[in-house]
BAZA-521929 format. One record per residue (C-alpha): residue in three letters; x, y negated, z. Coordinates in pm, whole numbers, plus 32768, in hexadecimal, padded with zeros to 4 digits. Layout:
BEGIN
r ALA&X X&Y Y&Z Z
...
END
This chain:
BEGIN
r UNK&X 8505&Y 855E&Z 80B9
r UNK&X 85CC&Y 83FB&Z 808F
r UNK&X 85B6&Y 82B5&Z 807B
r UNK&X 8654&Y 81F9&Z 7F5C
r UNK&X 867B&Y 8080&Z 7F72
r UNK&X 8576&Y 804C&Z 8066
r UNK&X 84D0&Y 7F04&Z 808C
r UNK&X 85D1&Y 7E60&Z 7FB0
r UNK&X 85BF&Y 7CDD&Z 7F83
r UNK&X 8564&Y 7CB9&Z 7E30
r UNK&X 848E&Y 7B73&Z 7DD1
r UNK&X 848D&Y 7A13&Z 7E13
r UNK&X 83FB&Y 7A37&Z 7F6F
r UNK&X 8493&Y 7A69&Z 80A8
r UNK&X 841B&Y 7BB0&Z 814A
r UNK&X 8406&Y 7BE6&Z 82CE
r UNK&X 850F&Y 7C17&Z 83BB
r UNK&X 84A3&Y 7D6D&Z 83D1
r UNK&X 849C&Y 7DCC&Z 825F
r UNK&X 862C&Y 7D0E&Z 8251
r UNK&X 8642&Y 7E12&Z 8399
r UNK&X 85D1&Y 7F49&Z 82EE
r UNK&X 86A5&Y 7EF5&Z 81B2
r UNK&X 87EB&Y 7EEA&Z 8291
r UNK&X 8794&Y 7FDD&Z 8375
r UNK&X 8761&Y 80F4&Z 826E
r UNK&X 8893&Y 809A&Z 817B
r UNK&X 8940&Y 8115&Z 82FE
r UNK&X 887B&Y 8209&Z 83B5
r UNK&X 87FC&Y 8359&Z 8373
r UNK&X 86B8&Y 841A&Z 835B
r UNK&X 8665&Y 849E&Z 84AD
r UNK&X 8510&Y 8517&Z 84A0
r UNK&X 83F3&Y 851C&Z 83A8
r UNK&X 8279&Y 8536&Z 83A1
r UNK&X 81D1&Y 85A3&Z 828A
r UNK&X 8056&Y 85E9&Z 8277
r UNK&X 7F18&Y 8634&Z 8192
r UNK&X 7DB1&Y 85E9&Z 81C1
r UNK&X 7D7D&Y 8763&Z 81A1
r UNK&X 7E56&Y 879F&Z 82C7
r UNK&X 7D2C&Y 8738&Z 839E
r UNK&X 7D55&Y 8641&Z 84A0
r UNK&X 7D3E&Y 848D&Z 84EE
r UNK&X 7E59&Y 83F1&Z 8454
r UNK&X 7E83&Y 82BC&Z 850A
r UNK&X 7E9D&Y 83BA&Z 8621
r UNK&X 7F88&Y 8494&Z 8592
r UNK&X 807C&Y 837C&Z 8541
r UNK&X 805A&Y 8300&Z 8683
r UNK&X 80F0&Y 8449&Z 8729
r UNK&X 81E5&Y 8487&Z 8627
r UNK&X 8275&Y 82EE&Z 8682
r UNK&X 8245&Y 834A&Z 87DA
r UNK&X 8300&Y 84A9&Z 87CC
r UNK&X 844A&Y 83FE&Z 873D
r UNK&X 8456&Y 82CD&Z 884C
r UNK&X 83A4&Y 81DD&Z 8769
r UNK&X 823C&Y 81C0&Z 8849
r UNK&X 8144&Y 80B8&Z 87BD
r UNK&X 8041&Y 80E5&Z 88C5
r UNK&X 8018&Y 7F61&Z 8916
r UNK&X 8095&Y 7E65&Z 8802
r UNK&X 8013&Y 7D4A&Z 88C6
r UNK&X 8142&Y 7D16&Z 8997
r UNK&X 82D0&Y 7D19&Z 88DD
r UNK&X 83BD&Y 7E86&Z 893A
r UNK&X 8505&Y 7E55&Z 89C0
r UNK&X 85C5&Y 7EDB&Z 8871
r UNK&X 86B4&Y 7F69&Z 8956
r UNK&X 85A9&Y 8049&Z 89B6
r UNK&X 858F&Y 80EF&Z 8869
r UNK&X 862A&Y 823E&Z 880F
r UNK&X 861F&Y 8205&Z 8674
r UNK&X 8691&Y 80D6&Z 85A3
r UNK&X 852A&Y 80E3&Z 84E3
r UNK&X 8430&Y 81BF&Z 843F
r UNK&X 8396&Y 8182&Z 82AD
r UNK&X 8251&Y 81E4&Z 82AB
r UNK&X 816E&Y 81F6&Z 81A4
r UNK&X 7FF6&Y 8262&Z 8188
r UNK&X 7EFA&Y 8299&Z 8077
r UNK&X 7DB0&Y 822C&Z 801D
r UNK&X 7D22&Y 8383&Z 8093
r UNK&X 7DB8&Y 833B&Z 81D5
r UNK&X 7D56&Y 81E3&Z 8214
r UNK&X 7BD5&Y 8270&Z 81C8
r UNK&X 7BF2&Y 8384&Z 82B4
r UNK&X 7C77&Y 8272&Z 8394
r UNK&X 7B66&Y 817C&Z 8357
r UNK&X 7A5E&Y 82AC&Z 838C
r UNK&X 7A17&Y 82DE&Z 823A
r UNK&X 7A3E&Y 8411&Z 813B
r UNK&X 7B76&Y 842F&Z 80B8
r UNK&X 7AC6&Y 8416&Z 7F38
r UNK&X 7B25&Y 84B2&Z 7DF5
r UNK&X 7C93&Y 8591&Z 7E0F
r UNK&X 7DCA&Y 84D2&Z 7DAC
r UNK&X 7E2A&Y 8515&Z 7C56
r UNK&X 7F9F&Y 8539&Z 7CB0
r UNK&X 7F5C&Y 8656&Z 7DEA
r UNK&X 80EF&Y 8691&Z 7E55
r UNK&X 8112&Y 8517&Z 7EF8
r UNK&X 80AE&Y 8549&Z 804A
r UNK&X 7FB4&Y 8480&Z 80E8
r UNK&X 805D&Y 8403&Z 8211
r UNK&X 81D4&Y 83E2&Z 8239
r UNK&X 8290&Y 836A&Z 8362
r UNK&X 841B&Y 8371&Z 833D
r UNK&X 84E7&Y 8302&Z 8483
r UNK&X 8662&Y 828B&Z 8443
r UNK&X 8768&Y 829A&Z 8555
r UNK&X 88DB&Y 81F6&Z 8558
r UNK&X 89D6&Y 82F5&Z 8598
r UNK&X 8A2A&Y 8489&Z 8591
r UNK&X 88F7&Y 8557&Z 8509
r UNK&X 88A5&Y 8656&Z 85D2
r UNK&X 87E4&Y 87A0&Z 85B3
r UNK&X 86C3&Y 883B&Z 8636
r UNK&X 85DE&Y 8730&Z 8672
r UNK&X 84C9&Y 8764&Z 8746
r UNK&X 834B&Y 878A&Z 86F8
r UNK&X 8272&Y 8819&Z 860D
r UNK&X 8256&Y 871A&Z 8507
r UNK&X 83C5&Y 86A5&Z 8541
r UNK&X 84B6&Y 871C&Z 845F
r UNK&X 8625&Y 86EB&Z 83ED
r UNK&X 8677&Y 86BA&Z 82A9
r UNK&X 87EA&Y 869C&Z 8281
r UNK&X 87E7&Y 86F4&Z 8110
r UNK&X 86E4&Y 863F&Z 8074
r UNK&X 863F&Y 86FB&Z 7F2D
r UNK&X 866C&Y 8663&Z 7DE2
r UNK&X 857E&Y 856E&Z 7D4F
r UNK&X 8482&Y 85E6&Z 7C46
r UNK&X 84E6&Y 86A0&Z 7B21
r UNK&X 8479&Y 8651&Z 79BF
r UNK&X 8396&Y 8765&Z 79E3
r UNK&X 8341&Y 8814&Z 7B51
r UNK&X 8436&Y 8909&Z 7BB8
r UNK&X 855D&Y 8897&Z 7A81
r UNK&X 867C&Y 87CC&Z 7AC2
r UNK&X 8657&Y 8677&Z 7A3F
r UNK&X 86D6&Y 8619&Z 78E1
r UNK&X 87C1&Y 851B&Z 78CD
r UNK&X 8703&Y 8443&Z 780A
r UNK&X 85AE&Y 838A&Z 7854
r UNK&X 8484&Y 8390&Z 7767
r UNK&X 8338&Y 831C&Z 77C1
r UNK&X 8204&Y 83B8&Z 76FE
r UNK&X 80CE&Y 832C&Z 76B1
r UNK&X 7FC9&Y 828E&Z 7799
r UNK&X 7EAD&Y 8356&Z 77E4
r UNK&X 7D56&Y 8293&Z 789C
r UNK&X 7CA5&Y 8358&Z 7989
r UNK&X 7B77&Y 8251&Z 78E7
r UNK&X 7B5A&Y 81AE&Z 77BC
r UNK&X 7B3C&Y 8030&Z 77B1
r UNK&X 79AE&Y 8067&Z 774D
r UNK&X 799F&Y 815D&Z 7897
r UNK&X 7A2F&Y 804A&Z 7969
r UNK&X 7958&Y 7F63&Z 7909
r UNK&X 7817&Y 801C&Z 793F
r UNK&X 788D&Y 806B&Z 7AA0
r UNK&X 78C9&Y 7EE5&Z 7AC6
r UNK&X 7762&Y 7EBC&Z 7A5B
r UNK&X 76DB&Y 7FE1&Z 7B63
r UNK&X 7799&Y 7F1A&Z 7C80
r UNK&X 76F3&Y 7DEE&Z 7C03
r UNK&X 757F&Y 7EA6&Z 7C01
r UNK&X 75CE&Y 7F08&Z 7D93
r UNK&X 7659&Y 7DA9&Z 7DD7
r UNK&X 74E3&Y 7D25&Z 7D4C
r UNK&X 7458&Y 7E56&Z 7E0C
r UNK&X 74F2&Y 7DC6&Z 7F72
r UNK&X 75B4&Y 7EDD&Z 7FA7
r UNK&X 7732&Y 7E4D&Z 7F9E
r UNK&X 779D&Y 7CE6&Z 7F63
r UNK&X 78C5&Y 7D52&Z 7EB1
r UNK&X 7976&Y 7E6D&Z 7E3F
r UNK&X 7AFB&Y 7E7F&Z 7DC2
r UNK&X 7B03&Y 7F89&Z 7CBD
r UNK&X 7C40&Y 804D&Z 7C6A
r UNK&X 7CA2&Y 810B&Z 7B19
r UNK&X 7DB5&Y 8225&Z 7AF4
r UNK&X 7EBA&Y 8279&Z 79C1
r UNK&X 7FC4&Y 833B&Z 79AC
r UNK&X 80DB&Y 83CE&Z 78AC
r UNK&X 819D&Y 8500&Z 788E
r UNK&X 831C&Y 849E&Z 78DE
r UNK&X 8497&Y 854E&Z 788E
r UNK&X 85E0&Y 84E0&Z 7936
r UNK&X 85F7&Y 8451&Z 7A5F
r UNK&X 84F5&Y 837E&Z 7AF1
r UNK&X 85D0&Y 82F4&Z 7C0F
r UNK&X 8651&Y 81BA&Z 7B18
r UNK&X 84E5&Y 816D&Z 7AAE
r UNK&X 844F&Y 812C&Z 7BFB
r UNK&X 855A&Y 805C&Z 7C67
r UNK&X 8523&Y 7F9A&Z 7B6C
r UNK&X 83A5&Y 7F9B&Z 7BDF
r UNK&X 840F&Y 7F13&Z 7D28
r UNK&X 84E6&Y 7E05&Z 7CB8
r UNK&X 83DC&Y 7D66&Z 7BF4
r UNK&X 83D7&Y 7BDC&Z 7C64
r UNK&X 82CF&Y 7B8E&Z 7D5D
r UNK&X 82E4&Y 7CC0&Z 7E0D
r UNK&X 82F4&Y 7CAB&Z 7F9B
r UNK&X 82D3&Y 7E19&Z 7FD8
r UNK&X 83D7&Y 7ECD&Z 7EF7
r UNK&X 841A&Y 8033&Z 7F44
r UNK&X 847C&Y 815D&Z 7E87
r UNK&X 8407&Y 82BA&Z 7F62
r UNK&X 8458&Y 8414&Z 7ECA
r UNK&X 83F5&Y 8568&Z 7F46
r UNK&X 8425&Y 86E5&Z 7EAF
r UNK&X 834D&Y 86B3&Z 7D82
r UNK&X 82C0&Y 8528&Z 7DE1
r UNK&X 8331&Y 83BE&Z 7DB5
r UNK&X 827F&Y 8287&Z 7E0B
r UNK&X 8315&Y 8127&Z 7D94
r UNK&X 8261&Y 7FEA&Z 7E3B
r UNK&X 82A0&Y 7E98&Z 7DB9
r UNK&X 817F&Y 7E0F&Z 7E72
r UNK&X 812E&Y 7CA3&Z 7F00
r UNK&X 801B&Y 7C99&Z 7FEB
r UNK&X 8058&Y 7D1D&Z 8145
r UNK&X 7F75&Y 7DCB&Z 81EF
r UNK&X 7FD1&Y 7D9F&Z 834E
r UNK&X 8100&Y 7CE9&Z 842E
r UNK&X 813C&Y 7CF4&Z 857C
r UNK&X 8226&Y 7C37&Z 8626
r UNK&X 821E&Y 7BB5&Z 8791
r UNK&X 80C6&Y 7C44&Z 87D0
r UNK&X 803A&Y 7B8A&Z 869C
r UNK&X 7F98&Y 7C4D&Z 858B
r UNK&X 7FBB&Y 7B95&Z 8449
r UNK&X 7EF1&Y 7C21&Z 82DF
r UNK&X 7EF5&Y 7B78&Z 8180
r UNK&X 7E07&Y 7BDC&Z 808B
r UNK&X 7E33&Y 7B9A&Z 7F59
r UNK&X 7D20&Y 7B57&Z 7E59
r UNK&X 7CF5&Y 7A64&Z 7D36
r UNK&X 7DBC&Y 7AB8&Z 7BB9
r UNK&X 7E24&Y 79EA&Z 7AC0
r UNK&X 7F6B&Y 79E3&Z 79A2
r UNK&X 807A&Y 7942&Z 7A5F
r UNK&X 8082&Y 77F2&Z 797C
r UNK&X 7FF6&Y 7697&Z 79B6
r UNK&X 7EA2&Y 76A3&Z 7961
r UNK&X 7E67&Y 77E1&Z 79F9
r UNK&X 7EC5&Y 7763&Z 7B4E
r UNK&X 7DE6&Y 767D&Z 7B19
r UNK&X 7CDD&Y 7756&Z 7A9E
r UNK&X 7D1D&Y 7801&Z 7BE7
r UNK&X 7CF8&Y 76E7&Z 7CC6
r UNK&X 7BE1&Y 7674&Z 7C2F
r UNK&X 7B13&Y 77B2&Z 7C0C
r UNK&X 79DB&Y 77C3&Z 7CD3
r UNK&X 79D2&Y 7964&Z 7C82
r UNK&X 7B30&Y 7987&Z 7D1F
r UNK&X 7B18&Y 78A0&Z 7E0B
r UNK&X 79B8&Y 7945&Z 7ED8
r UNK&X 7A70&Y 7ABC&Z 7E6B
r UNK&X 7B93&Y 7A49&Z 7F3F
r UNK&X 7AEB&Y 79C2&Z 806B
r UNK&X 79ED&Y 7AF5&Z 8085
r UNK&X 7B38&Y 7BBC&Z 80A0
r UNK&X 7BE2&Y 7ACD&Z 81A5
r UNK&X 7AB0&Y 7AD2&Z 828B
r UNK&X 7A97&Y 7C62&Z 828A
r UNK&X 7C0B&Y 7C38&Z 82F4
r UNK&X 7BB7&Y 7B34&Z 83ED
r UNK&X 7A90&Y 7C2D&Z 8479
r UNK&X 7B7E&Y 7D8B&Z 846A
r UNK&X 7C9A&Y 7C7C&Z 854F
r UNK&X 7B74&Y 7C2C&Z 860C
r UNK&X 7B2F&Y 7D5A&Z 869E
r UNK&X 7C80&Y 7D7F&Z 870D
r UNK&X 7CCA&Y 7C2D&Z 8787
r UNK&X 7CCE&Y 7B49&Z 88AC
r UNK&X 7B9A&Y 7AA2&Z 88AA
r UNK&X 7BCC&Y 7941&Z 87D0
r UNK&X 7D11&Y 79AC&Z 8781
r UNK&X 7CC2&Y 79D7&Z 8607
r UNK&X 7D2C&Y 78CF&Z 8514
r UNK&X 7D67&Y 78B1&Z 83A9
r UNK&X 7ECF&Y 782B&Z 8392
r UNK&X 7EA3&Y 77E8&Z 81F9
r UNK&X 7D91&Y 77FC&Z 810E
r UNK&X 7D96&Y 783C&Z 7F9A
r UNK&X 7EFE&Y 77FE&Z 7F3B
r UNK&X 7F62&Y 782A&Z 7E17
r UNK&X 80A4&Y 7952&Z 7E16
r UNK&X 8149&Y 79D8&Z 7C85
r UNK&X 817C&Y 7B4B&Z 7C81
r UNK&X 8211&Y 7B85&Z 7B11
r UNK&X 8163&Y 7AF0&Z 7A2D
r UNK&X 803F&Y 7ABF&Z 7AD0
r UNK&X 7FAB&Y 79C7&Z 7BE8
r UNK&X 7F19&Y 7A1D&Z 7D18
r UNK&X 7E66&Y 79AD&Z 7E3A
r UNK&X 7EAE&Y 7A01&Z 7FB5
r UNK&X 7E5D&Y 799F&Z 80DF
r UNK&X 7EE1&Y 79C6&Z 8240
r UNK&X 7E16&Y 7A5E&Z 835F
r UNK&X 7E9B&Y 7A94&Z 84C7
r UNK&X 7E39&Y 7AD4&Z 8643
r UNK&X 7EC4&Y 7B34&Z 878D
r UNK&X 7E81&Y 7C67&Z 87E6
r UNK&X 7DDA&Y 7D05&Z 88F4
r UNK&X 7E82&Y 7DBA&Z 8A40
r UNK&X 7EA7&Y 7F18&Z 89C0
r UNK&X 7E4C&Y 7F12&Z 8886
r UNK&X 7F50&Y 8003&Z 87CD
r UNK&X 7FB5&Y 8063&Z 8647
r UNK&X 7E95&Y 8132&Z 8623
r UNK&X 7D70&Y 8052&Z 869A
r UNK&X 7E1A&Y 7F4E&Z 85A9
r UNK&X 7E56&Y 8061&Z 846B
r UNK&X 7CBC&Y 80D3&Z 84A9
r UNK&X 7C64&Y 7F5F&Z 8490
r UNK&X 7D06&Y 7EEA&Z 835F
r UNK&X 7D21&Y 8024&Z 8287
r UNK&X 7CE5&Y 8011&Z 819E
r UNK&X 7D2F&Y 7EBB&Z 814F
r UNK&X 7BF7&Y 7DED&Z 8110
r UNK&X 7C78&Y 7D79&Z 7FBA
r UNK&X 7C76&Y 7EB0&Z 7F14
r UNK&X 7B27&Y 7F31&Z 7FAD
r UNK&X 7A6B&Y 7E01&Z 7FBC
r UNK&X 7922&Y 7D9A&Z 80AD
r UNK&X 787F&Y 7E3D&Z 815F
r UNK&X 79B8&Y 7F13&Z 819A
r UNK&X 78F3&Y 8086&Z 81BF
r UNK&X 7807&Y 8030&Z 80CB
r UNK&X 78E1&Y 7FDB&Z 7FE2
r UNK&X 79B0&Y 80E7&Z 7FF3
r UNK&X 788C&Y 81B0&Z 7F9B
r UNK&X 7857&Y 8127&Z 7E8E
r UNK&X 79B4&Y 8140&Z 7E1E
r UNK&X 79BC&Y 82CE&Z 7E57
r UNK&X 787E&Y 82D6&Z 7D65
r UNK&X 78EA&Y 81E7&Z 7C5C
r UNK&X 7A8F&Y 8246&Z 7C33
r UNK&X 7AB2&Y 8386&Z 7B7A
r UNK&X 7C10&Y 83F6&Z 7C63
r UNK&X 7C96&Y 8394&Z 7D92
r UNK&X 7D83&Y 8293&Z 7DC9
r UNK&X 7EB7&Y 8382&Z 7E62
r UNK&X 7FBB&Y 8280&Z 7F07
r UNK&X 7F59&Y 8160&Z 7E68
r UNK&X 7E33&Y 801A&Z 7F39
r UNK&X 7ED0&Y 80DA&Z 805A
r UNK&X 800B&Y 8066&Z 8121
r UNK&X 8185&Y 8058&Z 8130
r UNK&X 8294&Y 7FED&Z 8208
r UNK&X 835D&Y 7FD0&Z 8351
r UNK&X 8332&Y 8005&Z 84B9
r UNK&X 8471&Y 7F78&Z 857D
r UNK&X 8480&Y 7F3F&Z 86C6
r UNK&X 83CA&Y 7E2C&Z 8714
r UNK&X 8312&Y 7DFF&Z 85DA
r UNK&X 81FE&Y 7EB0&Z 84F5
r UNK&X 81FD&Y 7E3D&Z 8382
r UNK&X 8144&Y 7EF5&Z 8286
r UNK&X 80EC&Y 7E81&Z 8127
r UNK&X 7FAB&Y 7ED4&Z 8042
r UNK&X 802A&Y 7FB2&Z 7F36
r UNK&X 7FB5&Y 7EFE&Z 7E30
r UNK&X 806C&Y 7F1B&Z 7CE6
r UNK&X 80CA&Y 8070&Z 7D5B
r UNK&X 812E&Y 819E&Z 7C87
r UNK&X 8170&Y 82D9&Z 7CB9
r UNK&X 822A&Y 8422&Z 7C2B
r UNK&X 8197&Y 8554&Z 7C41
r UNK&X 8246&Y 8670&Z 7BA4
r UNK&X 827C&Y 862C&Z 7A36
r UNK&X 8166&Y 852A&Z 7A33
r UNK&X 816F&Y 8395&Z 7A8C
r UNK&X 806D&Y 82F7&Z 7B43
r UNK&X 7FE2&Y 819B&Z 7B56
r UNK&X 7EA7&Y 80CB&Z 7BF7
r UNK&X 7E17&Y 7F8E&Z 7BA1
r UNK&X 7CB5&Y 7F00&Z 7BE0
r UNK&X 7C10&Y 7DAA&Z 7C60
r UNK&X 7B00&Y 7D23&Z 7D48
r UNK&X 79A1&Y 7D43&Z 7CA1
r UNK&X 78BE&Y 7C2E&Z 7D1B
r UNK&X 7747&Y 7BC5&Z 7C72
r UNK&X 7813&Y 7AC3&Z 7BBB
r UNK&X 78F2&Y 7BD3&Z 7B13
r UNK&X 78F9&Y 7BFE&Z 7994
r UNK&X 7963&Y 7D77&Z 7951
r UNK&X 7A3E&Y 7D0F&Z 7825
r UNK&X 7AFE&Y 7BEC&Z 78EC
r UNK&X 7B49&Y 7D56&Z 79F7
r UNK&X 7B93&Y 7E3F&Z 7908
r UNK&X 7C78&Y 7D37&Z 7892
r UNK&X 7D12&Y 7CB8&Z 7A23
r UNK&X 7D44&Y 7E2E&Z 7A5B
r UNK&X 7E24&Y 7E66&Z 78F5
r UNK&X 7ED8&Y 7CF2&Z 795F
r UNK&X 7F26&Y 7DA9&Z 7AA6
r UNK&X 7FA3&Y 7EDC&Z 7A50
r UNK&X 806D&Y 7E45&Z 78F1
r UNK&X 81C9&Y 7DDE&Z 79CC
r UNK&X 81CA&Y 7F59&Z 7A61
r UNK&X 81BE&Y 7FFD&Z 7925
r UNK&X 82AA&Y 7F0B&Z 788F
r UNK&X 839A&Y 7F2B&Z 79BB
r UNK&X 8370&Y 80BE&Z 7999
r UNK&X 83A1&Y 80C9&Z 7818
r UNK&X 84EA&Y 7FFF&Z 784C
END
C-alpha cells in the first residue's frame, strides 16, 4: 500500500497542526508497518487498531493526558475506517455489503524517518518496501495512459430515493427515530489512470481532510470538511456538519434563516454533545460555535464546534466506539437510525460517512469521509445523501444529494 499526498492543504482553511504534520512527515518518511482489515475477518475494530498503534510504539491507551513525542517510535500513522466499521464499532450490523469489496475496511499505515528495515514484527505488521501499483483500467491490466470516465450508474433512481425519504418520514411520525441521514451510491466504469482524477478530488476548495490512499486494486480520494474527532492536549474536539445551501448570497441566507436546517443541525450537535458526554469530565462539555456558516465548493454549509476534556484513561478506542459513526451521517437516535438506514439504502456505504486521517504523537485527528470516493477495480465510486427530518421534502433531497455529489463528478471527469 501507499500514501499519496496525504492530508494535503488544499482549501481556504487552515487545517490542524497535525494534518500540516502528517503532510511533512510523509513527503520524508517511509512506510513502516501497515494494518489492513475486513469486517469478515472477525473481530472489534476499535480494538484491533488499538493493538496494531500499540505494537509499533504509537499506544493510545489514555488520551486524557499529552505523550512525551520523544517517546514515540513512528513519525505518524493514516488511518482510515469505513462505515461497516464504525457500525460494528457502534454495536450495530455492519448493513448491506460495500459495492466496491477490494477497499479494506480498516487501514492503519505507520511512517518512520530514516532506513527501512525488514522483517517487522507481528502478525498483522507487514513491510511493504515496494508498494503495488495503483488500479488498472480494468483489474489485473496495466493502466492506459489515458483517462476516460464512463457513464454514471445509480444504485436508485431519483423516484426510489424519494420513496425511501418518504418511509423515513412514516417512522419519524411512528416515534421510532427523530432523524435519519440517508446516503445514495453511483459509480462508472473507468480506463487510464485514476491516480490524476482523485487528486483532483482532494484538492477541491473547502476541503480540510484531503487525502489520496491507494492499495493493490483500491483507491480512496477524500476532499472532506467536517472532522470527526480532534484531540489535542487531552481535549476531544468534533464538528458536525449539517445544513446545505448553493454557495451565493441568498442561499446563505436561506441557510441562516431556515427553521428545517437550523433544528436538523442542533439534533445532530446534541447527539455529539451526549456521545462527548459519556467520555468526558463531568461539566467539561461545551459547544465552542454553533451554526456557522463554512463554503465547501459551491455549496454552503453549516458546522458547529463541539469539545470536552476527557476522562483519566479514556483511550482511542473508547473515543472511536463513541463517535462512529459520526452522528451527521446516521442521525438520532444513533442505533435506531442506523437501522433504519441498513433497511432503506440499497448498498453499503464502503469507505465513505466513515473516517480518515492522522495519529501523530501527541495528537488524534480524523475527518468524516464525506465527499468520499472510491476506486474499485475498473469501477468509480461515489456517496452522497442528507439528513431526513419530518420537515423534509423528498424532491428538495433528491436534489441536496445530486448538489453534493455534482463537484466530485466534475472534479473526476476533469
Amino acid at each position: 500500500m501507499r500514501v499519496v499526498d496525504p492530508l494535503v492543504v488544499a482549501g481556504p482553511r487552515s487545517l490542524s497542526d497535525s494534518a500540516r504534520s502528517a503532510t511533512a512527515c510523509c513527503q520524508s518518511a517511509h512506510e513502516h508497518a501497515r494494518l489492513q482489515w475486513r469486517v469478515s475477518d472477525g473481530g472489534e475494530p476499535a480494538e484491533i487498531l488499538t493493538a496494531f498503534l500499540t505494537e509499533v510504539g504509537r499506544p493510545v491507551d489514555d488520551l486524557s493526558r499529552p505523550r512525551d513525542p520523544r517517546d514515540a517510535r513512528l513519525c505518524g500513522v493514516s488511518v482510515m475506517i469505513s462505515a461497516a466499521a464504525s457500525a460494528v464499532m457502534a454495536g450495530a450490523p455492519p448493513g448491506p455489503p460495500s459495492p466496491a469489496p477490494a477497499v479494506p475496511d480498516l487501514v492503519a499505515i505507520g511512517y518512520r524517518h530514516g532506513r527501512p528495515r525488514r522483517g517487522v514484527g507481528g502478525a498483522r505488521l507487514r513491510q511493504d518496501p515496494a508498494p503495488p501499483a495503483l488500479p488498472a483500467g480494468t483489474a489485473g491490466r496495466p493502466a492506459a495512459t489515458g483517462w476516460r470516465l464512463g457513464e454514471w450508474r445509480d444504485s436508485w433512481t431519483a423516484r426510489e430515493h424519494a420513496a425511501a425519504v418518504s418511509r423515513v418520514r412514516d417512522a419519524i411520525a411512528a416515534g421510532d427515530v427523530y432523524q435519519v441521514n440517508l446516503v445514495g451510491h453511483a459509480s462508472a466504469e473507468f480506463t487510464g489512470d485514476p491516480l490524476p482524477a482523485l487528486r483532483r478530488v482532494a484538492a477541491l476548495p473547502g476541503a480540510a481532510y484531503p487525502a489520496v490512499l491507494a492499495g493493490a486494486g483500491w483507491a480512496v480520494a477524500c476532499a472532506s470538511p467536517e472532522t470527526l474527532v480532534e484531540v489535542g492536549g487531552g481535549r476531544a474536539v468534533t464538528r458536525p456538519v449539517k445544513g446545505t445551501r448553493p454557495a451565493t448570497a441568498a442561499g446563505r441566507a436561506e441557510l441562516l434563516d431556515s427553521a428545517k436546517e437550523r433544528a436538523e443541525h442542533v439534533m445532530i450537535v446534541d447527539l455529539s454533545r451526549n456521545d462527548l458526554g459519556r467520555l468526558a469530565v463531568t461539566g467539561s462539555v461545551r459547544v465552542d460555535e454553533l451554526y456557522a456558516v463554512r463554503r465547501w465548493c459551491d455549496l454552503w454549509q453549516a458546522e458547529s464546534t463541539v469539545s470536552a476534556a476527557l476522562a483519566p484513561g479514556v483511550g482511542l478506542a473508547d473515543l472511536l466506539r463513541a463517535l462512529c459513526p459520526g452522528g451527521s451521517v446516521t442521525g438520532a437516535p444513533k442505533l435506531a437510525a442506523l437501522a433504519e438506514i441498513a433497511a432503506q439504502e440499497p448498498v453499503g456505504r464502503g469507505p465513505s460517512m466513515g473516517a480518515l486521517g492522522w495519529i501523530g504523537p501527541q495528537t488524534v485527528d480524523l475527518g468524516l469521509t464525506i465527499r468520499t470516493v472510491a476506486v474499485d477495480g475498473a469501477r468509480v465510486h461515489l456517496w452522497a445523501g442528507g439528513g431526513i427530518t419530518w420537515g423534509s421534502e423528498p424532491a428538495a433531497e433528491v436534489a441536496e444529494a445530486a448538489a453534493k455529489a455534482a463537484p466530485i463528478r466534475s472534479a473526476l471527469a476533469g
